[in-house]
C-alpha positions in Angstrom: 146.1 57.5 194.7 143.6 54.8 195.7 143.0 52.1 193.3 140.4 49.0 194.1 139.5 46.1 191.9 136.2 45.4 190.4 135.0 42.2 190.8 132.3 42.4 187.8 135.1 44.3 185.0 137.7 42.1 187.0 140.3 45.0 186.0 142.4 47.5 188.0 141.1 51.2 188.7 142.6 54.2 190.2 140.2 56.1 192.2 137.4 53.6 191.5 134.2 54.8 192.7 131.6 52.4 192.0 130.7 50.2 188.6 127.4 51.5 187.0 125.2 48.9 185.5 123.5 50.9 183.1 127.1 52.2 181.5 128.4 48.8 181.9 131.6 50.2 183.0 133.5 51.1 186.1 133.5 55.0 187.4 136.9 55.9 188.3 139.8 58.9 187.6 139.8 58.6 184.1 135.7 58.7 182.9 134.0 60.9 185.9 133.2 63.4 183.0 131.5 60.4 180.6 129.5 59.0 183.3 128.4 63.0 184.3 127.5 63.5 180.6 125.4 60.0 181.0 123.8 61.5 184.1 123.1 64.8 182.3 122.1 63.6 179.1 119.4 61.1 180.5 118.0 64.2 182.8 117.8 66.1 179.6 115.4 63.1 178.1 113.5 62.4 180.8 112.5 66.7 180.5 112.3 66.6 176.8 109.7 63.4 177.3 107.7 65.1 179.9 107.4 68.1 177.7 106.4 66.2 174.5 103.4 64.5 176.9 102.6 68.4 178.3 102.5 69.7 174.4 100.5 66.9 173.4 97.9 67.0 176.7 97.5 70.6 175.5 96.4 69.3 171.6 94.2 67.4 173.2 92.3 69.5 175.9 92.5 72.2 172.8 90.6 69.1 171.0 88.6 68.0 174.1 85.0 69.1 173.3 84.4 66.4 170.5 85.6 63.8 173.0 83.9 65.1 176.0 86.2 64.6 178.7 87.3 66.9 180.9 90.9 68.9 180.9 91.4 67.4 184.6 91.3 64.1 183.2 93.1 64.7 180.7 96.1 65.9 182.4 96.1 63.3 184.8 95.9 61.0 182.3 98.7 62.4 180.6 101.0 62.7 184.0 100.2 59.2 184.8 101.5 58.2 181.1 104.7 61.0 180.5 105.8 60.8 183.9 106.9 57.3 184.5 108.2 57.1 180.6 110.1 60.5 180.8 112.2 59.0 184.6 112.2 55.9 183.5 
């Protein structure tokens, strides 16, 4: 098997693939499936986020004649808030 050393864990790993910042921890044969659960789990936010901002642009196009704006804007408005938050 190939092993490689990481210079920022400075530790031995077999099958290392690359260290991932945002785990703060080194991919490799033993933790594929933790940093896959990371990768699904975040994807799973970022669409639970986006459809919060979609539910709540609806309340408020639903709400939108006292306020007088228009549903356009108000979508884009929304997409230009939920979209950045819900990837990032």
């Amino acid at each position: 098997p190939r092993a490689a050393h990481c210079a920022e864990c400075d530790s031995c790993i077999l099958r290392f693939d690359h260290h991932c910042p945002f785990v703060n921890n080194c991919v490799g044969q033993r933790n594929y499936h933790f940093f896959t659960a990371f990768l699904a789990s975040t994807v799973m936010l970022a669409f639970s986020v986006i459809a919060g901002v979609g539910v709540t642009i609806s309340d408020v196009a639903a709400q939108d004649a006292a306020h007088h704006l228009s549903p356009t804007t108000v979508w884009i408005l929304g997409l230009a808030v939920g979209v950045p938050s819900g990837l990032f």
